[in-house]
C-alpha positions as CSV (number, residue, x, y, z in Angstrom):
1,X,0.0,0.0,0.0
2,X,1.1,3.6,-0.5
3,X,2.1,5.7,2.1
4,X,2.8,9.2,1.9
5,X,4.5,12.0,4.0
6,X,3.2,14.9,5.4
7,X,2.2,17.7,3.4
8,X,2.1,21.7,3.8
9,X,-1.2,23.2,5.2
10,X,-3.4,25.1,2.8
11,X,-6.4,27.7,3.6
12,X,-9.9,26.5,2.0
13,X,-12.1,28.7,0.9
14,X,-15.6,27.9,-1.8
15,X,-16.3,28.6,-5.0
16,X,-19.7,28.5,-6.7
17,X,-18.2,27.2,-9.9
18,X,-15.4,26.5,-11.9
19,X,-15.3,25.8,-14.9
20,X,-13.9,22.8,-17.1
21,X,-13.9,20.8,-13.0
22,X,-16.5,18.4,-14.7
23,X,-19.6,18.4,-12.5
24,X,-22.0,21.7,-11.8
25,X,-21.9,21.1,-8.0
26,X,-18.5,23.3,-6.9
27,X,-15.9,22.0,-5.8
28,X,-13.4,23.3,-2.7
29,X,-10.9,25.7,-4.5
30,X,-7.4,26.2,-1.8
31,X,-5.1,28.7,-2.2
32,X,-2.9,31.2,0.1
33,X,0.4,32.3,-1.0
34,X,1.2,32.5,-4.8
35,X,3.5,30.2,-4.2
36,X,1.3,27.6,-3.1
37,X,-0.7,25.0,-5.4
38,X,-3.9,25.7,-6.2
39,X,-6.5,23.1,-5.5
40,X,-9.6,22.4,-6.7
41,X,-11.4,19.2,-4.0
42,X,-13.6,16.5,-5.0
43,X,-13.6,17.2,-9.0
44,X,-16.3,14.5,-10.5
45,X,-14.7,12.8,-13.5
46,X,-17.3,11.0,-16.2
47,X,-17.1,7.7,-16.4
48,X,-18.4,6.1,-20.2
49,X,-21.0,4.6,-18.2
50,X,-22.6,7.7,-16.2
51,X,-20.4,6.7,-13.0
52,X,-18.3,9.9,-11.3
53,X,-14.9,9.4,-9.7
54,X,-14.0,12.0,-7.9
55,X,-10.7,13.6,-7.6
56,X,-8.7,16.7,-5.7
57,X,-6.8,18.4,-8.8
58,X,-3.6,20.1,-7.6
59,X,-2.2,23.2,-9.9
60,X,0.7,25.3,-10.4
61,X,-0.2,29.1,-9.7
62,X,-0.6,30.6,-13.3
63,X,-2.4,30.5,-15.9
64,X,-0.7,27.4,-17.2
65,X,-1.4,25.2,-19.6
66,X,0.6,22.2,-17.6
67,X,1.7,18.8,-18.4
68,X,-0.5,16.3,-16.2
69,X,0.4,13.1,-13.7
70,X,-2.6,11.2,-13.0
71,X,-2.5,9.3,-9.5
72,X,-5.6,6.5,-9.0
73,X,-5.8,4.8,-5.3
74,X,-8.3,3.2,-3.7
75,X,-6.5,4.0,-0.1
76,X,-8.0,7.2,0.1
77,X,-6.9,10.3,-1.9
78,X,-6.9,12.6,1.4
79,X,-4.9,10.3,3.0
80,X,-2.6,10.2,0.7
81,X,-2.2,14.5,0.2
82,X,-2.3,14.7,3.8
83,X,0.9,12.7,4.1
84,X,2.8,12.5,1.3
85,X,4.3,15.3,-0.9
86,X,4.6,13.9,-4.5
87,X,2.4,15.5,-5.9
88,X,3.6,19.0,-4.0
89,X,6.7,18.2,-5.3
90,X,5.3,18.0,-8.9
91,X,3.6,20.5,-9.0
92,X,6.4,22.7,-8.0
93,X,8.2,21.0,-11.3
94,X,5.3,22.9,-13.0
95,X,2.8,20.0,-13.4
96,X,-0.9,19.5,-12.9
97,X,-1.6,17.0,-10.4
98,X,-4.8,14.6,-10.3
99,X,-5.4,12.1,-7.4
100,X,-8.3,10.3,-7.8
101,X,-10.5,7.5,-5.9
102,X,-11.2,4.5,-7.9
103,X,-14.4,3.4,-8.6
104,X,-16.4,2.3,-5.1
105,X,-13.8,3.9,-2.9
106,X,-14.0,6.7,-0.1
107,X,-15.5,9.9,-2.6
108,X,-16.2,7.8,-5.5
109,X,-19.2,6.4,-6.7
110,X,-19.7,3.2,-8.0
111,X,-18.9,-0.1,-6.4
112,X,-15.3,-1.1,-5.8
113,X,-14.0,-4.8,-7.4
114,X,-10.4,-4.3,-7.2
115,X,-8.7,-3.9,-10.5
116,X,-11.8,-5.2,-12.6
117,X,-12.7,-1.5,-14.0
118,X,-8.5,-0.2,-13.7
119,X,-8.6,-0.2,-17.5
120,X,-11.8,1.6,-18.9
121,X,-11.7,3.7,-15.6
122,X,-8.1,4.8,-16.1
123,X,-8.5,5.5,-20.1
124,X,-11.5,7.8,-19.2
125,X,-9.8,9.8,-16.2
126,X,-6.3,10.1,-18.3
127,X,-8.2,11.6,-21.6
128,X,-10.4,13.6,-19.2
129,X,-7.3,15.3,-17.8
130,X,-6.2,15.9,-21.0
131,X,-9.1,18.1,-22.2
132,X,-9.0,19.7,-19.2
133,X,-8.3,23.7,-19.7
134,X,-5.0,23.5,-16.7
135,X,-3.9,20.9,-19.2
136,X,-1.6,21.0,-22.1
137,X,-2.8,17.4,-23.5
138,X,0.6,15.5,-22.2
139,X,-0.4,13.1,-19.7
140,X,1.7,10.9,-17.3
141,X,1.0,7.9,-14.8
142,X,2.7,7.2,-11.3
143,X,2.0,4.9,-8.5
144,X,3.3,2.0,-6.1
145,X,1.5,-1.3,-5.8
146,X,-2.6,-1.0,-6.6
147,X,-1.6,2.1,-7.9
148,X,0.6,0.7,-10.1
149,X,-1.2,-2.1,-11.6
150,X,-4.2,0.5,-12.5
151,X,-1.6,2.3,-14.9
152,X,-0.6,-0.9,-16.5
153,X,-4.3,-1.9,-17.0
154,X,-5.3,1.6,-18.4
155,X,-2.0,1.4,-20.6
156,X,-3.5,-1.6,-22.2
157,X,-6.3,0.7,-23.2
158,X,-4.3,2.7,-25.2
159,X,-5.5,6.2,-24.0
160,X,-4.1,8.2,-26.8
161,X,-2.7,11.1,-24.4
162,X,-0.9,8.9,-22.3
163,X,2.7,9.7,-22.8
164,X,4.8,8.3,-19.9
165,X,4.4,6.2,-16.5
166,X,6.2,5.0,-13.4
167,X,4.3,1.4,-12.8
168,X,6.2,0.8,-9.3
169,X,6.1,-2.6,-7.7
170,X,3.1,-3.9,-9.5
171,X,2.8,-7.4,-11.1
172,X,3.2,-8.7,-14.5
173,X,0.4,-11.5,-14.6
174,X,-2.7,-12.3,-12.5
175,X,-1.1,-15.7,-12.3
176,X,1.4,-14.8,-10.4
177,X,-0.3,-12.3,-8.3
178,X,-3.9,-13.6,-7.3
179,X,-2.2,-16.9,-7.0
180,X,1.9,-18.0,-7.8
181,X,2.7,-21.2,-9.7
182,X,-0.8,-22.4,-8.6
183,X,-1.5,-21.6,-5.2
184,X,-3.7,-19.3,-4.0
185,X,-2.0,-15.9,-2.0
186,X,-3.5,-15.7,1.2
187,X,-1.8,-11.8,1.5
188,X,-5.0,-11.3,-0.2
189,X,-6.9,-11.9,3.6
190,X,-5.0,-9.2,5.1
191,X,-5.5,-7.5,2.4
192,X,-8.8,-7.4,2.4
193,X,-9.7,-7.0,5.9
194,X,-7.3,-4.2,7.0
195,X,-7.5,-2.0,3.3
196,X,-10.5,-2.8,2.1
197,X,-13.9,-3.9,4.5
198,X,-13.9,-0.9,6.8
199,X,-14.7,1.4,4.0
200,X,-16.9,-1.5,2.4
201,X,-18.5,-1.3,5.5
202,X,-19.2,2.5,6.0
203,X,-20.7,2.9,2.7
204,X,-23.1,-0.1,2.8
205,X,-24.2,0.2,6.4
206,X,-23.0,-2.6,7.6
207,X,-21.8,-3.8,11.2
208,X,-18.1,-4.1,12.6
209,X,-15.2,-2.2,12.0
210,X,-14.7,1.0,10.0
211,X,-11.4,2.6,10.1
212,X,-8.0,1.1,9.1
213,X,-6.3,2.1,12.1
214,X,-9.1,-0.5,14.4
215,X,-8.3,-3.2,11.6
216,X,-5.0,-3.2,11.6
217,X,-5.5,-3.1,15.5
218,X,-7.7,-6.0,15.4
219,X,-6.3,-8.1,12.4
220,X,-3.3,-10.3,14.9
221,X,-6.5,-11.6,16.5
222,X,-8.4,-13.4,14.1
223,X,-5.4,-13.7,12.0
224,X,-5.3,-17.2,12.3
225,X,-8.8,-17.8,12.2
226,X,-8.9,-16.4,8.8
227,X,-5.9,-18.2,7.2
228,X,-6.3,-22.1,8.6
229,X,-9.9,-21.4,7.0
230,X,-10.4,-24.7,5.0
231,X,-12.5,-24.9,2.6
232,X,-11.4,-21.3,1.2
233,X,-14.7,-20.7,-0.6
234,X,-16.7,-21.1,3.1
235,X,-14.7,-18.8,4.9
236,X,-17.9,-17.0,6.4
237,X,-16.1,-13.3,7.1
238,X,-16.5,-11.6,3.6
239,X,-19.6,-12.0,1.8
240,X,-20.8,-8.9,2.4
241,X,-17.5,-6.3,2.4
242,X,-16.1,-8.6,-0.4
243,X,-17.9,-11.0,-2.6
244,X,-15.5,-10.5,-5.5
245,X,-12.7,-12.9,-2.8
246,X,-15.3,-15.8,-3.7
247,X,-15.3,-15.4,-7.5
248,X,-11.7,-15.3,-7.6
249,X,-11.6,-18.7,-6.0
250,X,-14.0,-19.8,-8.6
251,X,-11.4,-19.6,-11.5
252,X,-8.3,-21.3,-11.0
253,X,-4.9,-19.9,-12.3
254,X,-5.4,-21.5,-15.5
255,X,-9.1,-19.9,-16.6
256,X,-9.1,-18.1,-19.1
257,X,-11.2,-15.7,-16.9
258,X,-8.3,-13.9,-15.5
259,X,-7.3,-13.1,-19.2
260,X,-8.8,-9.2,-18.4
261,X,-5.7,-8.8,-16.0
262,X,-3.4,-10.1,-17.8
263,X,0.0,-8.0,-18.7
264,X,2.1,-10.6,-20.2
265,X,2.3,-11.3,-23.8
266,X,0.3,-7.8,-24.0
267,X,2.9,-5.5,-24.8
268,X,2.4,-4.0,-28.3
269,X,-0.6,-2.7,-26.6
270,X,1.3,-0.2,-24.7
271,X,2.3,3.3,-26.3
272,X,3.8,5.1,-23.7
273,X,7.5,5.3,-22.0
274,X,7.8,3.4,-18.8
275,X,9.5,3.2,-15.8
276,X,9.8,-0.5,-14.4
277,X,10.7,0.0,-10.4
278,X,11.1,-2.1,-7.6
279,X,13.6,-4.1,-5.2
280,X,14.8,-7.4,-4.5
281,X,12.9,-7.9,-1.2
282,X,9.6,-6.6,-2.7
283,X,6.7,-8.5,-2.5
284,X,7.2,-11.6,-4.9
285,X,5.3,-10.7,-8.1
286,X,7.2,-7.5,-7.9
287,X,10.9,-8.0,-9.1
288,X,9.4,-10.7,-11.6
289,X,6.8,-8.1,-12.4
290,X,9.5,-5.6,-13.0
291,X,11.8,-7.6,-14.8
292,X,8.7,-9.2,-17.1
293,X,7.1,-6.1,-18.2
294,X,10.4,-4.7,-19.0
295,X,11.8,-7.4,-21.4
296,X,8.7,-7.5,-22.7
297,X,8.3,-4.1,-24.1
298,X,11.7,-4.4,-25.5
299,X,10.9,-7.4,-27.3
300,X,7.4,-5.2,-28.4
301,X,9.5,-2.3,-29.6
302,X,12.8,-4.1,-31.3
303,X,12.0,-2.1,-34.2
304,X,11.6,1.5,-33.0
305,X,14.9,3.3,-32.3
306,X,14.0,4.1,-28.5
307,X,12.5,1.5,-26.6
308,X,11.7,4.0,-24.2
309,X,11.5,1.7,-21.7
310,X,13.5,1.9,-18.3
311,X,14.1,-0.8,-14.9
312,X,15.3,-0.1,-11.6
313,X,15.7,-2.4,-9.2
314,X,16.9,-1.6,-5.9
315,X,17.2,-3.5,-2.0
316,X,14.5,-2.5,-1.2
317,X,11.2,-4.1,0.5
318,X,7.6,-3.6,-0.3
319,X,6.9,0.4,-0.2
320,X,7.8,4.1,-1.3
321,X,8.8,4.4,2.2
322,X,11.4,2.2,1.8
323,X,13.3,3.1,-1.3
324,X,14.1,6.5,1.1
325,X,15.8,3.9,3.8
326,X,19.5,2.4,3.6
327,X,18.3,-0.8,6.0
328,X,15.9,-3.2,4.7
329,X,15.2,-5.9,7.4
330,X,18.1,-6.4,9.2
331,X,20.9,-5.5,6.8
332,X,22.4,-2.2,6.2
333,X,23.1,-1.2,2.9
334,X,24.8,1.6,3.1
335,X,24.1,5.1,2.0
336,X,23.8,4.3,-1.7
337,X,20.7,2.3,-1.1
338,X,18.3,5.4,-0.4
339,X,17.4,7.1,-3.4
340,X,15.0,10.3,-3.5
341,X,11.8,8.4,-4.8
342,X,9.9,11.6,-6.1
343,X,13.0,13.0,-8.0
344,X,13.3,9.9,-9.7
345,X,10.0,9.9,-11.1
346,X,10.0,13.5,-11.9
347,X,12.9,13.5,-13.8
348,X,11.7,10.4,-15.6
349,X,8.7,12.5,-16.4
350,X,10.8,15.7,-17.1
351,X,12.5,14.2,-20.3
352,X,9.5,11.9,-21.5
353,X,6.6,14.7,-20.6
354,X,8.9,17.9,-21.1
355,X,11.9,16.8,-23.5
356,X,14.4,17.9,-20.6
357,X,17.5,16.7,-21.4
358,X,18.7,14.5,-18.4
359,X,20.2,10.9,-17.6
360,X,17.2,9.6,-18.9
361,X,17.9,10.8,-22.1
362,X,21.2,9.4,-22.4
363,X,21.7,6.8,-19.5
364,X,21.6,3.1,-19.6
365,X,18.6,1.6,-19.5
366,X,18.6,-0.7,-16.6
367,X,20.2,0.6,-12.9
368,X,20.5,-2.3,-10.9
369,X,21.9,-2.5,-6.9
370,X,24.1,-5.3,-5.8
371,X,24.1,-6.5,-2.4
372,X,26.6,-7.5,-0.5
373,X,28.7,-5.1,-2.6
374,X,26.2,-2.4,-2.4
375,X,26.3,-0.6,-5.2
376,X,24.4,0.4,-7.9
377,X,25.4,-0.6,-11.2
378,X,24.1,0.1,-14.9
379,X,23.8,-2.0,-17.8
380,X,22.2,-2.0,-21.3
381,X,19.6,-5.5,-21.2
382,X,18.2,-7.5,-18.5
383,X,20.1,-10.3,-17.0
384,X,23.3,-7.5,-17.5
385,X,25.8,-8.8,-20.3
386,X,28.0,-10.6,-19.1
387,X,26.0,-13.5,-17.1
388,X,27.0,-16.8,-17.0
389,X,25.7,-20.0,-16.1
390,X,27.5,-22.1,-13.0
391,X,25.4,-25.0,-11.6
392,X,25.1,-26.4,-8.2
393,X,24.0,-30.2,-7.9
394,X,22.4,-31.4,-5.0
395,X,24.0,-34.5,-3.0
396,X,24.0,-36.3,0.0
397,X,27.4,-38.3,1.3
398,X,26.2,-37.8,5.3
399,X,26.0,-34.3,5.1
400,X,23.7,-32.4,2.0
401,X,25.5,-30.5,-0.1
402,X,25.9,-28.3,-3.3
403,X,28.4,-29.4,-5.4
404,X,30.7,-28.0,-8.0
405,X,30.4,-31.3,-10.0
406,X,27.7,-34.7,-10.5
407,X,27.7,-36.5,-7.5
408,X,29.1,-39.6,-8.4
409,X,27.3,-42.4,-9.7
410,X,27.3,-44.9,-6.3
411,X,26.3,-41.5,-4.2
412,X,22.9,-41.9,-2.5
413,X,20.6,-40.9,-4.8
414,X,17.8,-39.8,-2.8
415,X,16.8,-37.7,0.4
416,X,13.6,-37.5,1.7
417,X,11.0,-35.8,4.1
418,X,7.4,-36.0,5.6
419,X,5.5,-33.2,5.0
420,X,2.2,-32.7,7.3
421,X,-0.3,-30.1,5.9
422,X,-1.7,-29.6,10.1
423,X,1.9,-28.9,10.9
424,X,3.3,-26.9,8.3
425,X,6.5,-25.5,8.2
426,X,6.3,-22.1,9.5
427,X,8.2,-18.6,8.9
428,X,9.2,-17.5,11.8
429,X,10.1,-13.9,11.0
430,X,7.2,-11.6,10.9
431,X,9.1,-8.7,9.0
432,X,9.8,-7.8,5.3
433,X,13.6,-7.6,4.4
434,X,16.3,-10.1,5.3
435,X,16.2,-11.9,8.1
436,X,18.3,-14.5,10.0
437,X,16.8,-18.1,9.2
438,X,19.4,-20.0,10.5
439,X,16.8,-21.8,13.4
440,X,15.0,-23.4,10.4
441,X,17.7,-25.8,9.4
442,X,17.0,-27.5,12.7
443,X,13.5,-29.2,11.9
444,X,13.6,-32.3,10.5
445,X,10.8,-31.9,7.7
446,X,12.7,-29.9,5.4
447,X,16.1,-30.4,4.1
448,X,19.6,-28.0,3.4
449,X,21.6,-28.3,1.3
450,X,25.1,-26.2,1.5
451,X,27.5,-25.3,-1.1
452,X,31.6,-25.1,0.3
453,X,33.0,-21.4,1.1
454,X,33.1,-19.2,-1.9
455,X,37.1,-18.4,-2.2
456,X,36.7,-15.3,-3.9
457,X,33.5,-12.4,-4.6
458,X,30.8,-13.8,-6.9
459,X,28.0,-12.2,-8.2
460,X,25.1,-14.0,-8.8
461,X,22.9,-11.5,-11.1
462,X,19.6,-12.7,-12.3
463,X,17.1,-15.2,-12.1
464,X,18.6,-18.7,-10.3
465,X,16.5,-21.9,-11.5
466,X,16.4,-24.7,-9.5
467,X,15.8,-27.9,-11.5
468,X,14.3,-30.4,-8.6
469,X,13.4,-33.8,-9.3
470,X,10.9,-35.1,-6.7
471,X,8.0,-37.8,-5.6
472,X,5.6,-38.4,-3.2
473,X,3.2,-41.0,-2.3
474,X,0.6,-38.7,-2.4
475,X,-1.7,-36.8,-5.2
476,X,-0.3,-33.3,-5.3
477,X,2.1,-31.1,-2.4
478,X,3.9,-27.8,-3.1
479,X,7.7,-27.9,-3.1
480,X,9.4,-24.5,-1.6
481,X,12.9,-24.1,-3.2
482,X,14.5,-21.1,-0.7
483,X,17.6,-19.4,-1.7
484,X,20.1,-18.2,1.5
485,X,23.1,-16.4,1.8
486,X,25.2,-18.2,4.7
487,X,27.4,-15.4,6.6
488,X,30.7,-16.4,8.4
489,X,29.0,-15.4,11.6
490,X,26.2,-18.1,10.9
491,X,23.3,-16.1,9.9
492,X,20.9,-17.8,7.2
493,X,19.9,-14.6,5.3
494,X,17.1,-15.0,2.7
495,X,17.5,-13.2,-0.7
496,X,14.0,-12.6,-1.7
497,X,11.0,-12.2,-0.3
498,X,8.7,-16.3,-0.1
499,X,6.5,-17.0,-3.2
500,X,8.4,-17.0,-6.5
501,X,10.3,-19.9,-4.9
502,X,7.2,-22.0,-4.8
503,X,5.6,-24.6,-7.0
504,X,2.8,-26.7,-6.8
505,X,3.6,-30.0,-8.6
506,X,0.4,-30.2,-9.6
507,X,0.8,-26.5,-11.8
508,X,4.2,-28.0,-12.9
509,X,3.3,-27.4,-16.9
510,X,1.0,-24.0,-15.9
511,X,-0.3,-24.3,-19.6
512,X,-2.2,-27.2,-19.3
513,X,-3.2,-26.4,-16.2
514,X,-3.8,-29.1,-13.2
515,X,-2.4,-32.7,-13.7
516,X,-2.4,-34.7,-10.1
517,X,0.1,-37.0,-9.7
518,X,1.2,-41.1,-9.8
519,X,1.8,-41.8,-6.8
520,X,5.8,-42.8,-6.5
521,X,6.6,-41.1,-10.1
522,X,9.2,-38.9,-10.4
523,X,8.5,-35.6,-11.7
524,X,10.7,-32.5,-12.8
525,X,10.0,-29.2,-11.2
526,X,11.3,-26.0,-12.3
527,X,11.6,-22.4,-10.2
528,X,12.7,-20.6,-12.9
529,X,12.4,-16.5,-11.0
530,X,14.3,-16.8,-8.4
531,X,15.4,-12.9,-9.0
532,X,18.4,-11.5,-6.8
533,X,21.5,-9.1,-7.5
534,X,23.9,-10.6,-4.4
535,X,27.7,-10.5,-3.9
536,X,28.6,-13.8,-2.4
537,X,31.8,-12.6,-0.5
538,X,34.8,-15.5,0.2
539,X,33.6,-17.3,3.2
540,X,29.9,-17.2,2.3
541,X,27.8,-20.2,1.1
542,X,24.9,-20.4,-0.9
543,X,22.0,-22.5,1.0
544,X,19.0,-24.1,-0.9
545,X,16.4,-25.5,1.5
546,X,13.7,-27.3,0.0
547,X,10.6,-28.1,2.1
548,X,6.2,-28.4,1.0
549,X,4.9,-25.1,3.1
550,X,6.3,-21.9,4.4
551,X,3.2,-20.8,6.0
552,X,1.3,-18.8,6.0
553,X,2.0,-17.3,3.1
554,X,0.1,-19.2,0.5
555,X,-2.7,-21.7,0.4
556,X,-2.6,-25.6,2.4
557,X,-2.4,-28.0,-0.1
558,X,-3.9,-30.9,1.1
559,X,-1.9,-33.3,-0.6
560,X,-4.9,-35.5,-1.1
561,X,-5.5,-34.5,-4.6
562,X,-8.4,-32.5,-3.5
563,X,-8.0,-28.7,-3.6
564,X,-8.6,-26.7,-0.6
565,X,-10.6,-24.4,-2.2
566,X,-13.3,-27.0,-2.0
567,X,-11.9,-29.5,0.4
568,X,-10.7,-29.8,4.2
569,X,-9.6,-32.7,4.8
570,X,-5.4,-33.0,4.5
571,X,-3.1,-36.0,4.9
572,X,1.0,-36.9,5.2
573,X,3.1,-37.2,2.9
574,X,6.7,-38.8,1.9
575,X,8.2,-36.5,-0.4
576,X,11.9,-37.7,-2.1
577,X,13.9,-35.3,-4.1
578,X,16.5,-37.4,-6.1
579,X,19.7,-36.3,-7.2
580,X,20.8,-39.6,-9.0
581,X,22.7,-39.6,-12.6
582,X,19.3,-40.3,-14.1
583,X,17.5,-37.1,-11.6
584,X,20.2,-35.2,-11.2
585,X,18.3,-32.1,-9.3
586,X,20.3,-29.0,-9.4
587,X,20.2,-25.4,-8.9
588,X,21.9,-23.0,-11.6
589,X,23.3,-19.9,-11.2
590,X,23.9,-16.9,-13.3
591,X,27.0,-15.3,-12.5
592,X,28.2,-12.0,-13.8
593,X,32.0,-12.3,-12.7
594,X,34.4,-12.5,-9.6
595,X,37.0,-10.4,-7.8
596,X,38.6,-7.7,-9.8
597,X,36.2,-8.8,-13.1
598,X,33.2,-7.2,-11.5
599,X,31.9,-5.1,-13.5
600,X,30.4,-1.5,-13.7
């Protein structure tokens, strides 16, 4: 969600009218100093089907025409002026500034389903702006999380006034968002319950809690209840705030349903320049999100001489907030880390919107930070040039390991674990960022495995695939495939944040959608986006750790064959991953170069 510092004070004073604000009721006009923005509150903005949106339009002093960035949230536009100062900062740049609720949220009429109207919605309020008479016709996009998946789904609109936007940490696929390689995202309950129902509930009526601050308050206590909900689709609590949550579990991954949402493989679509932004410990669909959609409008634009297409990808966690802050978790990155989030996207717009002649007219495409080095580097593509391939295989002599070479051929070829869906394996960190994991290694259903001291700095720059083959004498389970980075000291520091390095075996081939399994077979699983930019430093070890849950991050798979959308009843499981001649399970990692070969 997006947060937002605290702005400057401005006097209010009414208006009877004003014209060009779209509706004949008058809106809130604030001014005091010349120097100070002038706002006009609560603006209704046409929808194509009769709906108003409203918005609070924010506008240099002058006559103007100016340029125009469009902000859409559904957390509450006052919220957001009231403690953030992007848009102050934009408007001192000499830009218009709309922020607008979506459809069905706080000012807005209409009723919310989140993302479902994004598209026509966001074509409507962008050309709007542009006829506006504060506007000169250019038209740009910004926005973290929600609020950057409504650009991307108003991009694919084609809006013909939308010249440039900054998609931050947003998703490239509804398949990896609503649910990840299968399973179902239970961040959504959260979500939901904190974000979403208190408002849900103001407007409609309806008992129980109506500001964020009592849900997040309450939301530790029925936590739990929530979550272990089996089956998903009876889970009693949101019928009324949030029917949409049921329908959702009505169309698996696979449905062509979730085709409205879909980024990927959409691409042509999309007119304007964007910036691709987010970190390495974002929320899972956000790296792969990043790095998707930006690869994917170059491939889309091969044949234009400016792709026009930019990706930054920084330490950061989930959050504006946190792009400002060298620490993420427990690690400090240094004072590189922090970068000034507003400039960024302001100078972005400056040379897309303005034709200013900055970096962004003449820097490399791609800005990248490596950990452990901490530093940001640029490069021309995504993975960098440069990126090799170096595989680790998995083994077992005694002790698990990752090895430079096959195991040999009278190694034991198999290691195994029983998985228990009532007694899942649990994260036991309840914070964003890196975090020591080390205490995991000591229960015995999962397994480590280890690879020897790096001798000298390696970079590992990319996505890692891990290529595990596995059975179970069950239908289905979900096979977690965690990356770590094992410090001298003994910390167990994860490189990403849990859901990009999960797969339901099940959802192995996503294209053809669910195929249970023979029980005893052996079966090829690939994680194929495990992204990370990390400077293994001599004495650190790279630890894989395989296990079936990491709750409660994701969905119980049952491992009965049934799905717990429907079902409730779980059961045990044996699960072998084999690392034979025949199955030789491996992890492979792209490595840009070592010691003095590092490049800038």
């Amino acid at each position: 969600m997006r947060r937002w510092r605290r702005a400057r004070n401005v006097a209010v004073i009414c208006l009877v009218s004003i014209a060009g604000c779209g509706e004949p009721a008058s809106p809130l006009l604030e001014a005091s100093a010349t120097s100070q923005p002038i706002v006009l509150r609560d603006v209704a903005v046409p929808m194509r089907d009769g709906t108003n949106l409203r918005a609070d339009v924010y506008q240099p002093p002058g006559d103007g025409p100016f340029p125009v960035l469009v902000y859409r949230t559904p957390y509450d536009k006052r919220a957001a002026a009231d403690s953030y100062d992007t848009h102050r900062n934009a408007v001192d740049r000499g830009y218009a500034v709309v922020l607008q609720d979506v459809r069905g949220r706080y000012a807005s009429d209409g009723f919310f389903e989140p993302y479902r109207n994004e598209g026509p919605d966001g074509f409507d309020t962008i050309e709007w702006a542009a006829a506006q008479r504060w506007s000169n016709g250019v038209v740009g996009t910004f926005g973290l999380s929600y609020a950057g998946a409504v650009q991307w789904l108003a991009a694919l609109e084609r809006p013909p006034h939308l010249e440039a936007m900054v998609p931050a940490m947003t998703y490239s696929s509804p398949r990896n968002f609503f649910y990840m390689n299968g399973v179902f995202d239970l961040s959504w309950l959260p979500w939901l319950y904190i974000n979403i129902a208190p408002d849900a509930r103001q407007r409609q009526d309806l008992p129980g809690i109506r500001t964020r601050d009592e849900a997040l308050e309450t939301w530790p206590d029925v936590a739990d209840d929530y979550r272990s909900w089996l089956p998903l689709k009876e889970l009693p609590y949101l019928q009324d705030v949030a029917p949409y949550y049921y329908e959702w579990l009505e169309h698996p991954p696979e449905d062509a349903w979730w085709n409205w949402a879909e980024v990927r493989g959409n691409y042509e679509r999309v007119n304007a320049a964007v910036l691709n932004l987010s970190g390495w410990h974002d929320d899972a669909y956000g790296p792969e999100g990043s790095v998707t959609n930006f690869n994917g409008l170059v491939v889309a634009r091969r044949t234009q001489p400016d792709f026009r297409t930019h990706l930054l990808l920084g330490p950061w966690r989930h959050g504006v907030a946190a792009t400002e802050a060298r620490q993420t978790g427990t690690i400090d990155f240094g004072p590189e880390a922090a970068i000034d989030y507003d400039s960024e996207l302001l100078d972005f717009f400056d040379h897309y919107l303005r034709g200013v002649d900055n970096r962004y007219a003449h820097g490399a495409p791609v800005r990248y930070f490596l950990m452990g080095e901490n530093r940001w580097l640029d490069a021309h593509e995504w993975p960098p040039a440069g990126v090799s391939t170096e595989t680790r295989w998995l083994a077992s002599d005694g002790d698990r390991r990752l090895l430079d070479e096959p195991p040999p051929v009278d190694a034991p070829s198999e290691s195994m674990f029983v998985a228990d869906p009532e007694d899942p394996v649990k994260d036991p960190v309840d914070a964003p960022g890196p975090q020591d994991y080390r205490m995991l290694a000591e229960r015995d259903d999962l397994l480590t495995f280890d690879s020897a001291p790096f001798t000298e700095p390696t970079g590992v720059v990319g996505a890692i695939e891990a290529i595990i083959f596995a059975s179970c004498d069950c239908r289905d389970f979900d096979l977690w495939a965690r990356v770590y980075d094992v410090f001298p000291d003994g910390r167990v520091m994860n490189l990403m944040t849990p859901g990009q390095d999960m797969i339901r075996a099940s959802y192995r081939d996503s294209d053809a959608g669910r195929q249970l399994l023979e029980r005893g077979r052996v079966y090829e699983l690939r994680l194929a986006n495990l992204f990370t930019a990390n400077l293994f430093a001599p004495g650190h070890r790279l630890r894989l750790q395989i296990s079936a849950s990491f709750a409660p991050h994701f969905s119980t798979n049952l491992q009965t064959g049934e799905s717990e959308v429907s079902g409730s009843e779980s059961q045990p499981a044996t699960i072998r991953i084999h690392h034979d001649a025949d199955h030789a399970s491996r992890i492979r990692l792209p490595v840009t170069a070592r010691g003095d070969r590092m490049a800038d």
